[in-house]
mmCIF file of the N, C-alpha and C atoms, coordinates in Angstrom:
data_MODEL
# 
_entry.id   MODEL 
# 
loop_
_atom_site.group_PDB 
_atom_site.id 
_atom_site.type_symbol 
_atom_site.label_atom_id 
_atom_site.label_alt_id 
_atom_site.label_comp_id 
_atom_site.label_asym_id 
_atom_site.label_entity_id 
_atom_site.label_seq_id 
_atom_site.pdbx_PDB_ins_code 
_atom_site.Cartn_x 
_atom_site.Cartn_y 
_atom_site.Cartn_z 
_atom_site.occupancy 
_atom_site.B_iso_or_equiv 
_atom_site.pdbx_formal_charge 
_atom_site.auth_seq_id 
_atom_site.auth_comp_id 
_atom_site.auth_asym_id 
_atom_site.auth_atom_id 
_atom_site.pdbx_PDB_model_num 
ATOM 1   N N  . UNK A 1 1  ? 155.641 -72.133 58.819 1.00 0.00 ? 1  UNK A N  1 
ATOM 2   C CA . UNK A 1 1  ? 156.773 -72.621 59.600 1.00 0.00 ? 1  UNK A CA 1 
ATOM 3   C C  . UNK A 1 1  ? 156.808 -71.885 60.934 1.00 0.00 ? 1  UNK A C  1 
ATOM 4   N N  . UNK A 1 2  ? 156.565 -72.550 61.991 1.00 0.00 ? 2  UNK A N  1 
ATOM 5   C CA . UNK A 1 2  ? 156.812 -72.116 63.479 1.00 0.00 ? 2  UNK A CA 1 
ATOM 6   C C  . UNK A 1 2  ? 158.273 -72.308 64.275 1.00 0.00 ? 2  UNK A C  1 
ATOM 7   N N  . UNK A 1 3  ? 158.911 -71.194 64.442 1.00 0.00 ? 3  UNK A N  1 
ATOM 8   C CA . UNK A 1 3  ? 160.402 -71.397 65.004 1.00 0.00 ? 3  UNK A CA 1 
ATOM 9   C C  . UNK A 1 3  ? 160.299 -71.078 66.871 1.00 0.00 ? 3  UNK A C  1 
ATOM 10  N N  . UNK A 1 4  ? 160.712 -72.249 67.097 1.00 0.00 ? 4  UNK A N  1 
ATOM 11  C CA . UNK A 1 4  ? 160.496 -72.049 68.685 1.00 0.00 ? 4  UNK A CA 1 
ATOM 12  C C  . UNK A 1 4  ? 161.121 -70.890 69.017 1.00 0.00 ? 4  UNK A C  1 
ATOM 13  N N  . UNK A 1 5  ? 160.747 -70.577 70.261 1.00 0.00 ? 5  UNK A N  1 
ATOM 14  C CA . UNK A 1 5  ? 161.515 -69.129 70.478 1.00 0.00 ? 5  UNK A CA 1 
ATOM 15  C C  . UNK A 1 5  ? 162.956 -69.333 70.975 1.00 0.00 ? 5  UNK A C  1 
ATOM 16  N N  . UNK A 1 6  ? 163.097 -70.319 71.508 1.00 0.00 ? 6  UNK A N  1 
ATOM 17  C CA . UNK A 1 6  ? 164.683 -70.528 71.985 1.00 0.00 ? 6  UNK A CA 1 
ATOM 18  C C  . UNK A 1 6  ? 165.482 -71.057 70.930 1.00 0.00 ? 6  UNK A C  1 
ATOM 19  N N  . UNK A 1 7  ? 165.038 -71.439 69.879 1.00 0.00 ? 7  UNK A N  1 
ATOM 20  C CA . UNK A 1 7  ? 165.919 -71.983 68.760 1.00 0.00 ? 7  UNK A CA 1 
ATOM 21  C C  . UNK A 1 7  ? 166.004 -70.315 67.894 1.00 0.00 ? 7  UNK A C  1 
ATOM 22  N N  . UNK A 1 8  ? 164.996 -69.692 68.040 1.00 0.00 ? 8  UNK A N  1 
ATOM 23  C CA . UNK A 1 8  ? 165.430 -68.011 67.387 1.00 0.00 ? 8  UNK A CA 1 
ATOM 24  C C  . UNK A 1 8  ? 166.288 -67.181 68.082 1.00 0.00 ? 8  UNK A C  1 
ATOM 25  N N  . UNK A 1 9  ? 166.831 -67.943 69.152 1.00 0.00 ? 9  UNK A N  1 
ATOM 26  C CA . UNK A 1 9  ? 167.093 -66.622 70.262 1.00 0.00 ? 9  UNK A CA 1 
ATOM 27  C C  . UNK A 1 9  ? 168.578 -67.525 70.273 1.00 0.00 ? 9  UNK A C  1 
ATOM 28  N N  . UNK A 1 10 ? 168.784 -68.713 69.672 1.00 0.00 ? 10 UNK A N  1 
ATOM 29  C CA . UNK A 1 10 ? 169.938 -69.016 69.488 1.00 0.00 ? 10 UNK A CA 1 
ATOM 30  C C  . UNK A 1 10 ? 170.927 -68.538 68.086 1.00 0.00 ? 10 UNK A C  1 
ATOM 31  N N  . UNK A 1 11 ? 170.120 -68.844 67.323 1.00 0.00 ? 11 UNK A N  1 
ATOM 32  C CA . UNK A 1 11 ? 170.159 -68.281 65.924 1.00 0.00 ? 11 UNK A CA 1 
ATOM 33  C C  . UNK A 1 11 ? 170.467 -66.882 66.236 1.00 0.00 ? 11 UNK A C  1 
ATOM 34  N N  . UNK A 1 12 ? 169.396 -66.017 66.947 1.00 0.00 ? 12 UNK A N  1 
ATOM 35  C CA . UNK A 1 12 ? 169.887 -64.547 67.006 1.00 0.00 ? 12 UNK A CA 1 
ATOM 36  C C  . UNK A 1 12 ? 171.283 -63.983 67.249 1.00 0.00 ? 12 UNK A C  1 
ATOM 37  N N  . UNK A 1 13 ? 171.495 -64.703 68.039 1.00 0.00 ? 13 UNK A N  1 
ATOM 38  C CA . UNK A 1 13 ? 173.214 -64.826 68.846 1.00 0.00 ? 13 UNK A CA 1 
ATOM 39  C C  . UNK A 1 13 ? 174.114 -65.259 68.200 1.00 0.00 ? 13 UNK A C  1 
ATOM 40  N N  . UNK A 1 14 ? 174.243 -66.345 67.341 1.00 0.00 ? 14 UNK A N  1 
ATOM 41  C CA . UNK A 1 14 ? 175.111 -66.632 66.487 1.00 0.00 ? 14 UNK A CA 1 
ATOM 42  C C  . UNK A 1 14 ? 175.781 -65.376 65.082 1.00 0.00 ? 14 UNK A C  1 
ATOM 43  N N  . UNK A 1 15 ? 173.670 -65.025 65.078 1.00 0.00 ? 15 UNK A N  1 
ATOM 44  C CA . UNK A 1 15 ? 173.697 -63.747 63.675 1.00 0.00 ? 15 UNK A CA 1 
ATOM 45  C C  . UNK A 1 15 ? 174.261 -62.499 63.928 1.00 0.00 ? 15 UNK A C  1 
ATOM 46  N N  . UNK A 1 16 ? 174.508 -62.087 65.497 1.00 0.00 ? 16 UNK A N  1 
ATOM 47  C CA . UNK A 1 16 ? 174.995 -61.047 65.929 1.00 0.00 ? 16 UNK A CA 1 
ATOM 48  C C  . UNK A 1 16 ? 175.969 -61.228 66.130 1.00 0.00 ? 16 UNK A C  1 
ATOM 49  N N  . UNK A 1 17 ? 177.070 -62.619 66.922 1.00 0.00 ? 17 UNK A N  1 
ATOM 50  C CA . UNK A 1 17 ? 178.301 -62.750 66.982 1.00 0.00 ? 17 UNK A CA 1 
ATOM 51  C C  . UNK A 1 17 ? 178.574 -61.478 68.154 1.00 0.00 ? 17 UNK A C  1 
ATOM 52  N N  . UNK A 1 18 ? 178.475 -62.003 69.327 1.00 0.00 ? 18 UNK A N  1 
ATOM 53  C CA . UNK A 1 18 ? 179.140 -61.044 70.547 1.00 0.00 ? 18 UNK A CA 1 
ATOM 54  C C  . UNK A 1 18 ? 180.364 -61.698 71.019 1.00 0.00 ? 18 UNK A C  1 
ATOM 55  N N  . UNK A 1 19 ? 180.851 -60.496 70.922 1.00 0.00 ? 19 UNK A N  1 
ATOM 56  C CA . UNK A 1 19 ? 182.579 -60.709 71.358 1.00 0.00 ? 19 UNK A CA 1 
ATOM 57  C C  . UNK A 1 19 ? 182.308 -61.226 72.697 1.00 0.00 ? 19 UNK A C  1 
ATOM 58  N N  . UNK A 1 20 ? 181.761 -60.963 73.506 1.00 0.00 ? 20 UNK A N  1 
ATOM 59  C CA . UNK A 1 20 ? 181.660 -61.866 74.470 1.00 0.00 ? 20 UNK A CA 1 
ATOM 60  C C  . UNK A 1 20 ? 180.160 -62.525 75.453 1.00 0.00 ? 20 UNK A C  1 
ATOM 61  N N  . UNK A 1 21 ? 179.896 -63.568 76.321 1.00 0.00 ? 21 UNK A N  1 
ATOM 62  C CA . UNK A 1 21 ? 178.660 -63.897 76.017 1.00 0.00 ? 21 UNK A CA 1 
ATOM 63  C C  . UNK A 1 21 ? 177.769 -62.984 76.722 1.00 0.00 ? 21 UNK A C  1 
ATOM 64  N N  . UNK A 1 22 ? 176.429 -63.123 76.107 1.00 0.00 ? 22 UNK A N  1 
ATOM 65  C CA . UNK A 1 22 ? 175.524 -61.905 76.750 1.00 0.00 ? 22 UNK A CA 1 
ATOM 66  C C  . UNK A 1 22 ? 173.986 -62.883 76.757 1.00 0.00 ? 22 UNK A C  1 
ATOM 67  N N  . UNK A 1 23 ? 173.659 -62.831 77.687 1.00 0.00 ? 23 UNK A N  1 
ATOM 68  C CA . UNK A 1 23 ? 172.059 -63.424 78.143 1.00 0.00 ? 23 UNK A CA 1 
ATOM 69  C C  . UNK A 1 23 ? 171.337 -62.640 77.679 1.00 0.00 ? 23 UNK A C  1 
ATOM 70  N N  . UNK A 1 24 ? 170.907 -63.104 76.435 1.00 0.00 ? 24 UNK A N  1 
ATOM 71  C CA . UNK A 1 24 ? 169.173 -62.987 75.933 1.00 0.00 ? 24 UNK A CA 1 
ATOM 72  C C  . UNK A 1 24 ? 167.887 -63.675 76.417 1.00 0.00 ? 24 UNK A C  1 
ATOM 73  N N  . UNK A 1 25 ? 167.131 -63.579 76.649 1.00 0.00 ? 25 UNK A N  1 
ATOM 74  C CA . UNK A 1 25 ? 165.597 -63.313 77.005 1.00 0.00 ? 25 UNK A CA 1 
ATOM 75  C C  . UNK A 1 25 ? 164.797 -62.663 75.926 1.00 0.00 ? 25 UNK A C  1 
ATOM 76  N N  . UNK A 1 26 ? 163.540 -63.691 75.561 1.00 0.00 ? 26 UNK A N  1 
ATOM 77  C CA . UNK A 1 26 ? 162.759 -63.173 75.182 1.00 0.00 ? 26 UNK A CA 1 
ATOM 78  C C  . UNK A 1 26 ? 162.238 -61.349 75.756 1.00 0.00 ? 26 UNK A C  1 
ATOM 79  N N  . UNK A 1 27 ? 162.317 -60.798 76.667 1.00 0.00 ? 27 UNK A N  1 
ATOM 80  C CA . UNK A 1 27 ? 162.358 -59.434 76.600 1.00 0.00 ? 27 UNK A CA 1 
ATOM 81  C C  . UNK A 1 27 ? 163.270 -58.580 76.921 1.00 0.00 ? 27 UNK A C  1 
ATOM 82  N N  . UNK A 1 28 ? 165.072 -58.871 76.156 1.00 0.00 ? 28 UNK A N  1 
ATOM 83  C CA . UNK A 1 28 ? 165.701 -58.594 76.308 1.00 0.00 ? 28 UNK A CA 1 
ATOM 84  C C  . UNK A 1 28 ? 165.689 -57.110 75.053 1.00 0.00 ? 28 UNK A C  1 
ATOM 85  N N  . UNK A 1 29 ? 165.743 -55.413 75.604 1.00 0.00 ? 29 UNK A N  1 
ATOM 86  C CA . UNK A 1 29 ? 166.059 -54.804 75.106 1.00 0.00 ? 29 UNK A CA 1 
ATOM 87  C C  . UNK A 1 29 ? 167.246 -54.743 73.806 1.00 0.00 ? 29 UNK A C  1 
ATOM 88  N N  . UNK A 1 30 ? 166.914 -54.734 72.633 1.00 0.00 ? 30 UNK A N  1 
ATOM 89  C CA . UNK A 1 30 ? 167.860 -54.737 71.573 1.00 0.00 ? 30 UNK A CA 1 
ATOM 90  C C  . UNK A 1 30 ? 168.765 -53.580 71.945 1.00 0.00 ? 30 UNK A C  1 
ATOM 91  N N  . UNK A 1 31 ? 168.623 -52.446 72.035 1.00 0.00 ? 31 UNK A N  1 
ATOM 92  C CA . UNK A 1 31 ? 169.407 -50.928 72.288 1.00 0.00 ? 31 UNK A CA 1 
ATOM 93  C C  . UNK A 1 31 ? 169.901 -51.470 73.121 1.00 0.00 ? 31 UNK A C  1 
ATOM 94  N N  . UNK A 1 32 ? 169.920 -52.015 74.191 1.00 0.00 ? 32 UNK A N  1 
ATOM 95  C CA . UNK A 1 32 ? 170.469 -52.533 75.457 1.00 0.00 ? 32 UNK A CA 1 
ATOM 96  C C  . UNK A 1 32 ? 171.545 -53.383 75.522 1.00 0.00 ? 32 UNK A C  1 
ATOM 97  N N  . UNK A 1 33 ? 171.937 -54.091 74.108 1.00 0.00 ? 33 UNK A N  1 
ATOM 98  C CA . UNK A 1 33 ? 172.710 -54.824 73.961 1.00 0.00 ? 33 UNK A CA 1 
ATOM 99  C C  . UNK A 1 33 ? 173.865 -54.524 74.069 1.00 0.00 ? 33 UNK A C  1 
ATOM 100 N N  . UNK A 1 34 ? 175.638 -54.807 74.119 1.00 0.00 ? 34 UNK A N  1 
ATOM 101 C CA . UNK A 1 34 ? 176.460 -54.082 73.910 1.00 0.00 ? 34 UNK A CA 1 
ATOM 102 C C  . UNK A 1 34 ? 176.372 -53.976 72.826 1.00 0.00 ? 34 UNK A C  1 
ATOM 103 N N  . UNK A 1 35 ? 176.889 -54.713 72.252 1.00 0.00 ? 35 UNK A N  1 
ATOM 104 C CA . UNK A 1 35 ? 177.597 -54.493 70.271 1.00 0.00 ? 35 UNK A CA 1 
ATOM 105 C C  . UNK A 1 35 ? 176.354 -54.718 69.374 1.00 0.00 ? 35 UNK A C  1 
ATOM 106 N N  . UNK A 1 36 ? 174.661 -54.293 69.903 1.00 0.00 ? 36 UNK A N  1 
ATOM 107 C CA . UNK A 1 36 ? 173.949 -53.892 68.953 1.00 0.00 ? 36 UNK A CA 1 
ATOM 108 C C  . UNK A 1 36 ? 174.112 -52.617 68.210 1.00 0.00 ? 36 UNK A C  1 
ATOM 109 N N  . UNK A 1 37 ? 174.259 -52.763 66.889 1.00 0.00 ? 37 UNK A N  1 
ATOM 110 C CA . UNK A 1 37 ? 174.473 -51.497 65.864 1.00 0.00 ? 37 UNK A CA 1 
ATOM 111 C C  . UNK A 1 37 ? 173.980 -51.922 64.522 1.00 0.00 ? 37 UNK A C  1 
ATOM 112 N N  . UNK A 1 38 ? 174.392 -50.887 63.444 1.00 0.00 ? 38 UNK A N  1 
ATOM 113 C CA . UNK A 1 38 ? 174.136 -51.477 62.286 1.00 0.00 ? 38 UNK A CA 1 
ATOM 114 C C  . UNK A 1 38 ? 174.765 -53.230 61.399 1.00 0.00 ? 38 UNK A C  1 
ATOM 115 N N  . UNK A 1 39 ? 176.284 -53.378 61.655 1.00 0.00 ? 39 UNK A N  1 
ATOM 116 C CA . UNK A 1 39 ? 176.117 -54.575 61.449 1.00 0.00 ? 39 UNK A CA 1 
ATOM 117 C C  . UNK A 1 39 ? 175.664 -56.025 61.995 1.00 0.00 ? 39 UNK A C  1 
ATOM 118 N N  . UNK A 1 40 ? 175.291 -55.504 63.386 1.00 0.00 ? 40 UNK A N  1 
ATOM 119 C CA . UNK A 1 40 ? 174.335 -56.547 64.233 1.00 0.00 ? 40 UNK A CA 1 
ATOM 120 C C  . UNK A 1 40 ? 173.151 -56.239 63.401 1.00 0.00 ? 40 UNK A C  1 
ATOM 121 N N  . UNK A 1 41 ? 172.048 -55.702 63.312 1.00 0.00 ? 41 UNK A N  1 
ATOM 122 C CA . UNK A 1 41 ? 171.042 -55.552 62.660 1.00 0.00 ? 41 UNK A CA 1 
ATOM 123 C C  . UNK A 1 41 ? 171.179 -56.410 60.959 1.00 0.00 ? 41 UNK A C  1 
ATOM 124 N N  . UNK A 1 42 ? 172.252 -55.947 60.073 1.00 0.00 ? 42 UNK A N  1 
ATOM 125 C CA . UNK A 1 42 ? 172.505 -56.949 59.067 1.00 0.00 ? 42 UNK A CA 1 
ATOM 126 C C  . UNK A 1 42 ? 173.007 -58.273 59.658 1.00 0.00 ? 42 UNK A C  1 
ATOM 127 N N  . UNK A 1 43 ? 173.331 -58.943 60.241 1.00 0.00 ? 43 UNK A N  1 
ATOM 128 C CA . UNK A 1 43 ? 173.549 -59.963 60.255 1.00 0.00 ? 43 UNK A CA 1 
ATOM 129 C C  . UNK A 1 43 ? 172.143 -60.633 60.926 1.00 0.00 ? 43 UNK A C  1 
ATOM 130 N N  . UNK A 1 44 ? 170.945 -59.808 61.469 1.00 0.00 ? 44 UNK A N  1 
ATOM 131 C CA . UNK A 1 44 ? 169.753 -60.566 61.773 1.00 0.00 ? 44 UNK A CA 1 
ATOM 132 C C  . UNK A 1 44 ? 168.764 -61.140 60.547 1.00 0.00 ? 44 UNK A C  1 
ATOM 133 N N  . UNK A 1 45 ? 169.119 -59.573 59.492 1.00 0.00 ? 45 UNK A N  1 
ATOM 134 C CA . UNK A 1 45 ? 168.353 -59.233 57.941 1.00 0.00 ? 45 UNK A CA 1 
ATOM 135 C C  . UNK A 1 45 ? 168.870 -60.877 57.394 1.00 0.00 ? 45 UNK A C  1 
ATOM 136 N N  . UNK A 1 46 ? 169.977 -60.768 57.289 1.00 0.00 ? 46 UNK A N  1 
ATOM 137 C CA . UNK A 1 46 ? 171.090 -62.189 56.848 1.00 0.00 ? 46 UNK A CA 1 
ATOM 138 C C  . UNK A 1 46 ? 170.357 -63.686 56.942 1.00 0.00 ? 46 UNK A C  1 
ATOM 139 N N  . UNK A 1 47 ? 170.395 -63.345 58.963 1.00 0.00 ? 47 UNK A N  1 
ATOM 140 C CA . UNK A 1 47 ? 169.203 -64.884 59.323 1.00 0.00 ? 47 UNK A CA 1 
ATOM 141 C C  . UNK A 1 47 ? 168.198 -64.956 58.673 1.00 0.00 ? 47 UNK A C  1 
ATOM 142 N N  . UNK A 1 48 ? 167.374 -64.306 58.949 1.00 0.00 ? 48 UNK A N  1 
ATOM 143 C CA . UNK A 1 48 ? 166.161 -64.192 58.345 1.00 0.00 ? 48 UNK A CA 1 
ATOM 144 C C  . UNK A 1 48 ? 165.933 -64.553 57.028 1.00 0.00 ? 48 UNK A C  1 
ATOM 145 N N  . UNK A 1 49 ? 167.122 -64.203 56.107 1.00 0.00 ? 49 UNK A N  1 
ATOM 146 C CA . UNK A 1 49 ? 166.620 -64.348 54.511 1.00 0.00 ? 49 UNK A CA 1 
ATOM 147 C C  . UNK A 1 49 ? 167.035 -66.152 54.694 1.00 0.00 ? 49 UNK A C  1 
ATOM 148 N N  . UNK A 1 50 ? 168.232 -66.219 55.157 1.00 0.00 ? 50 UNK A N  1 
ATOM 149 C CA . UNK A 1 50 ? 169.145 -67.420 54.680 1.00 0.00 ? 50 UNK A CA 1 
ATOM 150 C C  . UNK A 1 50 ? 168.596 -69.217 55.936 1.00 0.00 ? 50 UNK A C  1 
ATOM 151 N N  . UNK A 1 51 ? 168.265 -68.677 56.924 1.00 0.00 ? 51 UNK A N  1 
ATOM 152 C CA . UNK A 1 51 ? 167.552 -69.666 57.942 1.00 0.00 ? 51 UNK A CA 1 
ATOM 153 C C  . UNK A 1 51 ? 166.174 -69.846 58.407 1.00 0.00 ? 51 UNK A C  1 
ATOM 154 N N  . UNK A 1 52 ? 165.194 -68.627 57.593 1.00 0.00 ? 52 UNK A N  1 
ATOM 155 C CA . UNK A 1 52 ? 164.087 -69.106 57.740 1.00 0.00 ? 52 UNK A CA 1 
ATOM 156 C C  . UNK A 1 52 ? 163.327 -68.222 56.586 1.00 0.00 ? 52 UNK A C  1 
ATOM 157 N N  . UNK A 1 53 ? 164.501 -67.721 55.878 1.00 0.00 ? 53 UNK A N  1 
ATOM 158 C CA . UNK A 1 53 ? 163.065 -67.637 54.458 1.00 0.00 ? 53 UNK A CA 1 
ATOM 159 C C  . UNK A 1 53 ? 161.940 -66.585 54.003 1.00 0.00 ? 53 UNK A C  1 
ATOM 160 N N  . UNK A 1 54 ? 162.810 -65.288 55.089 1.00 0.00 ? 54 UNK A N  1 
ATOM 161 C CA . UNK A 1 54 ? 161.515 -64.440 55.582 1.00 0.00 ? 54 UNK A CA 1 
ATOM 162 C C  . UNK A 1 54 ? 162.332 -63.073 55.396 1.00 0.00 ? 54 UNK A C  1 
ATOM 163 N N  . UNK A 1 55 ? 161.980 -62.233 54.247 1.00 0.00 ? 55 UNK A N  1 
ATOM 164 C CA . UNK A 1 55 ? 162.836 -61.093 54.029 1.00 0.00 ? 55 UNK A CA 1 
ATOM 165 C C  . UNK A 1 55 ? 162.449 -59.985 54.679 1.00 0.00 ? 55 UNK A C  1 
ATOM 166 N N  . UNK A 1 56 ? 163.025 -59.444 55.809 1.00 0.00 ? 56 UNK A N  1 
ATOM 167 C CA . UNK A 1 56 ? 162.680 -57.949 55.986 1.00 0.00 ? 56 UNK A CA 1 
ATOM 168 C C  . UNK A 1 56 ? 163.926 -56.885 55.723 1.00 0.00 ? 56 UNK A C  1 
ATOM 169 N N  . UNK A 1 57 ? 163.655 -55.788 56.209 1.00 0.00 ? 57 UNK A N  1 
ATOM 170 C CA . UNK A 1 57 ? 163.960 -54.509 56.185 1.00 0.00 ? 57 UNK A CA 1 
ATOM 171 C C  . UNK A 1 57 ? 164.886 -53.883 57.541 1.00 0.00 ? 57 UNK A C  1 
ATOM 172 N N  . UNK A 1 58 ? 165.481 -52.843 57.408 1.00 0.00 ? 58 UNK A N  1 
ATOM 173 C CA . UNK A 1 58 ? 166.114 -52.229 58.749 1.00 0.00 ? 58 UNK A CA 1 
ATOM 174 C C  . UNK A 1 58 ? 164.918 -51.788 59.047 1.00 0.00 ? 58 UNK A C  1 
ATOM 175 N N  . UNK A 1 59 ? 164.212 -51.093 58.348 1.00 0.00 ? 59 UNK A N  1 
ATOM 176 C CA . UNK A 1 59 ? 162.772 -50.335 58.974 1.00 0.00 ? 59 UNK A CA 1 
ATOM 177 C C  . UNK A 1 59 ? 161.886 -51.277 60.114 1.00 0.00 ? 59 UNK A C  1 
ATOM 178 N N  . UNK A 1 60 ? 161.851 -52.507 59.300 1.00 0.00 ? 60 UNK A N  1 
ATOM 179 C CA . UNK A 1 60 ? 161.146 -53.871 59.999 1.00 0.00 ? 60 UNK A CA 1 
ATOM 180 C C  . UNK A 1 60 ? 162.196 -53.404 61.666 1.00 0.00 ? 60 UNK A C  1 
ATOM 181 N N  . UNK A 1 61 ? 163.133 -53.886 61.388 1.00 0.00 ? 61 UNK A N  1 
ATOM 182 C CA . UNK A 1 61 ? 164.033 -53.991 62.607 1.00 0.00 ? 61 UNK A CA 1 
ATOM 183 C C  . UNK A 1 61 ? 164.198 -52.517 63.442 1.00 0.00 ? 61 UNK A C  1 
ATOM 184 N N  . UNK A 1 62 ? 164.005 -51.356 63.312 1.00 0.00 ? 62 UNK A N  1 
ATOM 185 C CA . UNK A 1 62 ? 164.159 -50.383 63.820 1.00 0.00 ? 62 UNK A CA 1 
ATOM 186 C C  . UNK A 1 62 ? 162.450 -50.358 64.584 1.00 0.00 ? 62 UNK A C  1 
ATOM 187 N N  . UNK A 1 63 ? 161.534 -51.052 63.531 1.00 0.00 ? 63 UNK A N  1 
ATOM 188 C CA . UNK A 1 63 ? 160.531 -51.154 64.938 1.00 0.00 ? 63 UNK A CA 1 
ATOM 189 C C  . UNK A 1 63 ? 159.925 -52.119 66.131 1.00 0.00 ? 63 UNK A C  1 
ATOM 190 N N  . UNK A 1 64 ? 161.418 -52.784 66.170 1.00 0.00 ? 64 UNK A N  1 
ATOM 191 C CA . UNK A 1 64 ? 161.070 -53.696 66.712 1.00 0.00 ? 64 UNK A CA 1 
ATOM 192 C C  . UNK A 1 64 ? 161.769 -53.464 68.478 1.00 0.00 ? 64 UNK A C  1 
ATOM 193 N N  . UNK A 1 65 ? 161.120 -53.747 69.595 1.00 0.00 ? 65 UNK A N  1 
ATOM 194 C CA . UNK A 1 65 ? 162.279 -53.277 70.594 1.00 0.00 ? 65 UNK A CA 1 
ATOM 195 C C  . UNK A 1 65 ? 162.951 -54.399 71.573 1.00 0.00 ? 65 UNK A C  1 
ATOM 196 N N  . UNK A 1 66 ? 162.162 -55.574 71.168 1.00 0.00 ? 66 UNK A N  1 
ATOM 197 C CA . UNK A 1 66 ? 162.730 -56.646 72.428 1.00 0.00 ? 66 UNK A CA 1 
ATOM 198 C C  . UNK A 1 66 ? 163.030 -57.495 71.405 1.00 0.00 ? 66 UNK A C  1 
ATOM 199 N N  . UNK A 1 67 ? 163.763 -58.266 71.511 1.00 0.00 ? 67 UNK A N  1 
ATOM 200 C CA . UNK A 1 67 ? 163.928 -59.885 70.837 1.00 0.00 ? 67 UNK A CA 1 
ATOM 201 C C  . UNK A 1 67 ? 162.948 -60.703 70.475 1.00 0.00 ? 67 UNK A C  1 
ATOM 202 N N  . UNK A 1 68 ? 161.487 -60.682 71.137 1.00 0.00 ? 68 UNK A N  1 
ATOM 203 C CA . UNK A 1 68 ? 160.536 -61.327 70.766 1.00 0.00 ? 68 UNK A CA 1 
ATOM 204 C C  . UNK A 1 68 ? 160.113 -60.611 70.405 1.00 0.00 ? 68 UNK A C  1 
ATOM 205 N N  . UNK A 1 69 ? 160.079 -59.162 69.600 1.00 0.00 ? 69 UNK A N  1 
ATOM 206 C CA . UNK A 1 69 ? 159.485 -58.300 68.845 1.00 0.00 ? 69 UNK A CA 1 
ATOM 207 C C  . UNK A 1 69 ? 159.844 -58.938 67.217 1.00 0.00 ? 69 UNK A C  1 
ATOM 208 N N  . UNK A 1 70 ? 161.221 -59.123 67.187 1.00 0.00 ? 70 UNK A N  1 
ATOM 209 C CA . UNK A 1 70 ? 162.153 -59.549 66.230 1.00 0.00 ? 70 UNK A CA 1 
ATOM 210 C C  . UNK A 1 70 ? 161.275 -61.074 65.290 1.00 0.00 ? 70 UNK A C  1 
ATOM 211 N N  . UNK A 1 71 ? 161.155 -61.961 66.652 1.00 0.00 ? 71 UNK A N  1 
ATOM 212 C CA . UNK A 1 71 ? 160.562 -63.237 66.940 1.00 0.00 ? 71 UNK A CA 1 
ATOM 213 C C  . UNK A 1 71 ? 159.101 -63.027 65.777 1.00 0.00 ? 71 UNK A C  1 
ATOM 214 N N  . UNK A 1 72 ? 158.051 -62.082 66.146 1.00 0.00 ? 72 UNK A N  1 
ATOM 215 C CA . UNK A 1 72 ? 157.211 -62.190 65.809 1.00 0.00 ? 72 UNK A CA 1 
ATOM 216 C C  . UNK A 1 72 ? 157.242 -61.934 64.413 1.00 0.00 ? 72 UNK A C  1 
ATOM 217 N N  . UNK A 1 73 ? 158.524 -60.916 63.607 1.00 0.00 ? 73 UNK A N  1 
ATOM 218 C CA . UNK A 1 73 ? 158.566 -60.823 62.292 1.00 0.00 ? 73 UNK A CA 1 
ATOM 219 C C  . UNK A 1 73 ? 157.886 -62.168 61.646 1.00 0.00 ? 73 UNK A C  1 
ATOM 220 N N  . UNK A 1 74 ? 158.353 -63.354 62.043 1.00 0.00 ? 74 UNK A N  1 
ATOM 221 C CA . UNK A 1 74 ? 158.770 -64.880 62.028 1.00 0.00 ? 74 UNK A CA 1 
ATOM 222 C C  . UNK A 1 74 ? 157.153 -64.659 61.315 1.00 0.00 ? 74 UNK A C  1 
ATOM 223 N N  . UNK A 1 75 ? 156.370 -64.240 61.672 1.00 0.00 ? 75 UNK A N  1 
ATOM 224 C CA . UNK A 1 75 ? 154.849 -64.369 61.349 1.00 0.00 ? 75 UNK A CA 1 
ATOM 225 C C  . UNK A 1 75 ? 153.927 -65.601 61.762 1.00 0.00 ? 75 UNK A C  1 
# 
């Protein structure tokens, strides 16, 4: 299964839920985000299991540093 990158980068945004809106880019710094933290990070774990089927880890996600780092979990 191939997920376009702008349909992940919509999904991403929904899974993080920002209080207010914030422009992602494929090489948009995760740390960089405002309200990236631990329950932003679970709610990506969340997508992943429940919208495309693909289980990772915080570890997965702690090495990841841009949004299309995230993307490539996708495999």
């Amino acid at each position: 299964m191939t997920i376009a990158l702008d349909q992940f980068i919509e999904s991403f945004l929904t899974a993080v839920d920002f209080q207010e809106p914030v422009e992602v880019t494929p090489d948009t710094v995760l740390k960089d985000l405002p309200e990236w933290d631990s329950l932003a990070a679970l709610g990506v774990i969340v997508m992943f299991d429940v919208e495309f089927g693909k289980t990772i880890t915080g570890d997965d996600i702690k090495n990841c540093t841009t949004v299309v780092d995230l993307h490539k979990l996708l495999g």
